[in-house]
N, C-alpha and C positions, 0 to 999 in steps of 0.2 A: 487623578483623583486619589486620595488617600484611602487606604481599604479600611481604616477605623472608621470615617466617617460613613461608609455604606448603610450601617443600619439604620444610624437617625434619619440618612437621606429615604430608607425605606420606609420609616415609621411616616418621617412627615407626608410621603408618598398616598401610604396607606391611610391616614388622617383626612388628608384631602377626598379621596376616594369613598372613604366613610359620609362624609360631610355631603361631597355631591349626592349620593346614594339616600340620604337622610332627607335633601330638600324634595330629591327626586318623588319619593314614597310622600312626601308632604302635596303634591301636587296632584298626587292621585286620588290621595284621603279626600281632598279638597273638591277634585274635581266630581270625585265620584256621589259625595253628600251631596254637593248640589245641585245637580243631576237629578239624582234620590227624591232629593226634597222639593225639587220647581216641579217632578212629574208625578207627585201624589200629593199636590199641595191640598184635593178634592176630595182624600180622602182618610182622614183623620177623625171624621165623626162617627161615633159607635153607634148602629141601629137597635133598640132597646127590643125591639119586634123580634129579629134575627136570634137577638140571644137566650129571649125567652122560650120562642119556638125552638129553637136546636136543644139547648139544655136539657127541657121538660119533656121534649120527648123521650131525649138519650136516657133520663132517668127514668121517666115510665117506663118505655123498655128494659131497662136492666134491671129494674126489680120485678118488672112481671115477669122477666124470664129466670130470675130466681125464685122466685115462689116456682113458676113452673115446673123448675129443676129440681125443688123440694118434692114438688108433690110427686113428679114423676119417677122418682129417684125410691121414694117410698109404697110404691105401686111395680108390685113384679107383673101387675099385664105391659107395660110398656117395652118396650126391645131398649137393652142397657143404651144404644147410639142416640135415644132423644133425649132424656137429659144431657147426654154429653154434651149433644147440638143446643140445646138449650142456656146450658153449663157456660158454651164456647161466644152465645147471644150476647148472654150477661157481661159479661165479661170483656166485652168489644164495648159495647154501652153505659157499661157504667164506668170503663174508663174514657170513654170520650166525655159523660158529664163530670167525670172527674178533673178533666185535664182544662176545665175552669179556673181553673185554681190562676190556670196560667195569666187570663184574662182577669182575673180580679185585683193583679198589682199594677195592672197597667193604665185598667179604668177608671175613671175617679168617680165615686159612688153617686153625684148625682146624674152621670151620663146614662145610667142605666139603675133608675132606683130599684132600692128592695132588694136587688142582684148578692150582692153578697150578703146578706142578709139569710136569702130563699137557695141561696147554695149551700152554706152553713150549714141548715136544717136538712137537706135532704141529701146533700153530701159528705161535706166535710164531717160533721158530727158523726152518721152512723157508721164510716169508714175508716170513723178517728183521725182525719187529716186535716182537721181543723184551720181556716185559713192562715192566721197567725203564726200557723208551721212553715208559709211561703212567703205571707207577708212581712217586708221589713228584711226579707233573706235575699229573693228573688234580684232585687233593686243594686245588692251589691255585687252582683254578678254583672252588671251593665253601668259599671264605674269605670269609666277609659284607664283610668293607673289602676286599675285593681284587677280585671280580667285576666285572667290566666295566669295571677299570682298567687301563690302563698297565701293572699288575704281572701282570692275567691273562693265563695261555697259552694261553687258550683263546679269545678274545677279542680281535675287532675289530670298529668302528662300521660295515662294513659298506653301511650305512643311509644311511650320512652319506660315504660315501666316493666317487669317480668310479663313474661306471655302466661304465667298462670293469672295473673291479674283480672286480664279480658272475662274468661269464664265464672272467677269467681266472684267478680263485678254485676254479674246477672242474678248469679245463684242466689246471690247473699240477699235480696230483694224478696226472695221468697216467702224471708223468715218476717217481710214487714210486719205483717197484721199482729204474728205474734207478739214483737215487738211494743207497739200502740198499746194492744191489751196491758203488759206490762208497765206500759209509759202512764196509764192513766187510770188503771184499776188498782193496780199499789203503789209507783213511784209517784202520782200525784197527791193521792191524802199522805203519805207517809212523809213526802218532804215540808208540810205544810207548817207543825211544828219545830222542825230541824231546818236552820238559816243555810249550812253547809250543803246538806244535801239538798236544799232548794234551790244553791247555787248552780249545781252538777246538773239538777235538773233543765235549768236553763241556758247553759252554756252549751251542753251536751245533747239535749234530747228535745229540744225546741226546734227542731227547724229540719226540715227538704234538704239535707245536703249532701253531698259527695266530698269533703275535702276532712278527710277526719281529724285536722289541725285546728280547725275554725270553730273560734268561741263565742256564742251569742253572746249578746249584751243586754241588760233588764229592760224592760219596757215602761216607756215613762208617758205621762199624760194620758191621751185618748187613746192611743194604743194597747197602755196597759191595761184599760178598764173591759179593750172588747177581750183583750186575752183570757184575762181571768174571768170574764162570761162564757167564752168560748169553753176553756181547760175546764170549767166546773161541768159543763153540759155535758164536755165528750166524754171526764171524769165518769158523771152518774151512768150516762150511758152502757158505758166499758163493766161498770162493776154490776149494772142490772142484766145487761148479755150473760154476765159469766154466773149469776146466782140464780136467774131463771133457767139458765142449761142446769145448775148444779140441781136445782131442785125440779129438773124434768118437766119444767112449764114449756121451756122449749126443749125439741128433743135432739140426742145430741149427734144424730144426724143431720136435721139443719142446720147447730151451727156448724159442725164439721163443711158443710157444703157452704157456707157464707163465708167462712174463713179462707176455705182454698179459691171461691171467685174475689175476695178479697186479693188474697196474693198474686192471681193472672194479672187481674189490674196490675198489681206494682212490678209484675216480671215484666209486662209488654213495654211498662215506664219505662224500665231500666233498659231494655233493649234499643227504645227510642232515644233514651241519653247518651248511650253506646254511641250513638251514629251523630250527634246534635251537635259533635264537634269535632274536629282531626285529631284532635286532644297530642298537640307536637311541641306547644310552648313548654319552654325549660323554669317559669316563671318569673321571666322578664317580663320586664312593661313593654306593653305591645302598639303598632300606631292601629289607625282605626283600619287602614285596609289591610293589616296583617289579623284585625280580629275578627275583621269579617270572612278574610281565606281562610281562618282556621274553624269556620260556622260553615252550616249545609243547609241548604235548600235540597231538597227531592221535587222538583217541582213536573205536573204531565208532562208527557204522556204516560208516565208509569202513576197506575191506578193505586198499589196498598198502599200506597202511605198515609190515602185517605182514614184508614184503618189503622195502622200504627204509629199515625204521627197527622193526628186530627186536631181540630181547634187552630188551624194556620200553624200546626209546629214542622211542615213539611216543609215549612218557609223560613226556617229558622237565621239562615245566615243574613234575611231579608228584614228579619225583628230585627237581628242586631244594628241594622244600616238604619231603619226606620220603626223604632220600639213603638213612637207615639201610632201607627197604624193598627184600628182593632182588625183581630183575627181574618172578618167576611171580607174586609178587602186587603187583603195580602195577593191573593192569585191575579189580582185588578193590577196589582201594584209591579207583581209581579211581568204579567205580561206587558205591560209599558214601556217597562225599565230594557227587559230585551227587544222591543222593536224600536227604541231610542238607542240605546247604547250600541256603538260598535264592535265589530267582534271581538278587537282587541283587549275594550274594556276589561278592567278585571271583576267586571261584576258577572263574567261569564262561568269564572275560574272558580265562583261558589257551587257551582249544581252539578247537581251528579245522579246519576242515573237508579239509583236504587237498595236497597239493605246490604243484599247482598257483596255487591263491590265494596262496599264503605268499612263492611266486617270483617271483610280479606282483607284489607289497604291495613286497617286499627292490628291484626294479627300478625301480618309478614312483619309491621314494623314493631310491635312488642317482638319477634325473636330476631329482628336485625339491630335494634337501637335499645332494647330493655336492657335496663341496670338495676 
């Protein structure tokens, strides 16, 4: 054998090898979808009951325990640890009726009327997270060629990036609320006039994302109409908050206290999207069971993630296999899928035991792989 030809015999070697490996992962995509799909074929319908009662509660509680946190907070008979505890209520609850948001792109309005409508008003608006900041964004993040690319908004390697990154991935969340305030008390009327800066505004400052490359697109037809219903409300909103604090209708203890349970919410978010994904893709197009291994389930016996990853996102790597599934039966779907599939399955390879390991796993590899 001639030693020039060695390489091409490797390349084609290696070509094959690819090829086999490519049909192999196709066999598994395949097998594992339908799988997925013949064993929740029952459950796919959203219970309108469910979402009402989960929702309306989370938000009665987390505004009654920020009023509580007001009041108590303004009262030195109290011992400083009940508002805190109060503080800590809010702040669990009203991110859990927050994290609606995630169910509102996936439900189609008349499966549950009035829904995004009565979340709107009692969430999105006075938290200024407007649905329209998820809608229309959300959806391209569960685009088979677009996940964990360059084009997704919801996505970054993470994984592969500096190990200061991780930390200041979380911090920078903080700063949301203040953020919003600015996004809608003066970057909204001020761009209204100016075509430019109402480009920036919506390319820029329109949307839920993580991927700070990602440029929104205008909104057209019905979409644009609930938007600029939306932006005009949270708009007035944002500028009555900040002139009734200025002119001491409210005092500016409350809202100091509504802005910091504002930012808990958007820390635990960020915490929870820490962990929602291995964040390893280099942003290559991925097949469906490389996007499901790089998605997490938390699924029991470990109980917080009831708590930091509520609304079925504890199931996440489980949305991705079966997005059309709402939120109440994900655990249904869940337990199925493991007493059907065998161990080998790789639908075993998504779950993982809990925050903790998944924060270690995102950390050793920002300082082994970060560039």
């Amino acid at each position: 054998m001639n030693a020039s030809t060695l390489p091409q015999e490797n390349y084609r070697d290696m070509a094959v090898d690819a090829a086999r490996d490519a049909a192999r992962e196709a066999v598994h995509d395949l097998e594992m979808i339908k799988a997925a799909s013949a064993l929740t074929r029952d459950l796919l319908t959203a219970k309108p009951a469910i979402y009402w009662a989960d929702f309306l509660t989370s938000a009665l509680v987390g505004y009654g325990t920020l009023a509580a946190t007001v009041s108590m907070a303004a009262d030195p008979s109290f011992p400083l640890l009940a508002p805190l505890i109060a503080a800590f209520v809010s702040i669990l609850a009203l991110y859990r009726a927050g994290s609606f948001i995630h169910e509102l792109t996936h439900i189609k309005r008349r499966d549950v009327p009035g829904f995004h409508l009565a979340w709107n008003i009692l969430i999105g608006i006075p938290l200024m997270i407007p649905s329209f900041m998820y809608e229309g964004i959300h959806n391209q993040h569960h685009m088979p060629r677009r996940y964990g690319t360059a084009d997704d908004p919801e996505y970054l390697p993470l994984a592969l990036m500096k190990p200061y990154t991780v930390p200041l991935f979380v911090l920078v969340s903080a700063l949301g609320p203040f953020g919003m305030l600015i996004r809608y008390a003066l970057l909204a009327p001020l761009s209204l006039p100016s075509p430019a800066l109402r480009r920036i505004v919506v390319e820029r400052y329109s949307g839920l994302v993580i991927n700070p490359e990602f440029r929104r697109r205008n909104p057209e037809g019905e979409e644009a109409s609930r938007w600029i219903m939306l932006e005009i409300a949270t708009s007035i909103w944002a500028i009555a908050l900040l002139a009734a604090t200025a002119f001491q209708i409210i005092p500016f203890a409350a809202f100091a206290i509504f802005l910091a349970i504002a930012s808990g919410t958007m820390v635990i978010n960020q915490i929870r999207t820490l962990v929602a994904h291995l964040w390893e893709n280099d942003g290559a197009v991925m097949t469906a069971t490389e996007q499901y291994l790089d998605s997490v389930n938390v699924p029991p016996p470990a109980t917080l993630p009831e708590l930091w990853a509520p609304v079925g996102l504890r199931y996440h790597a489980l949305h991705h296999l079966l997005p059309g599934v709402p939120y109440h039966n994900l655990g249904e779907a869940h337990r199925r899928l493991v007493a059907a599939l065998p161990i080998e399955s790789r639908y075993h390879a998504a779950n993982h035991t809990g925050l903790g390991g998944l924060v270690t796993r995102l950390v050793k590899s920002s300082f082994t792989r970060g560039r």
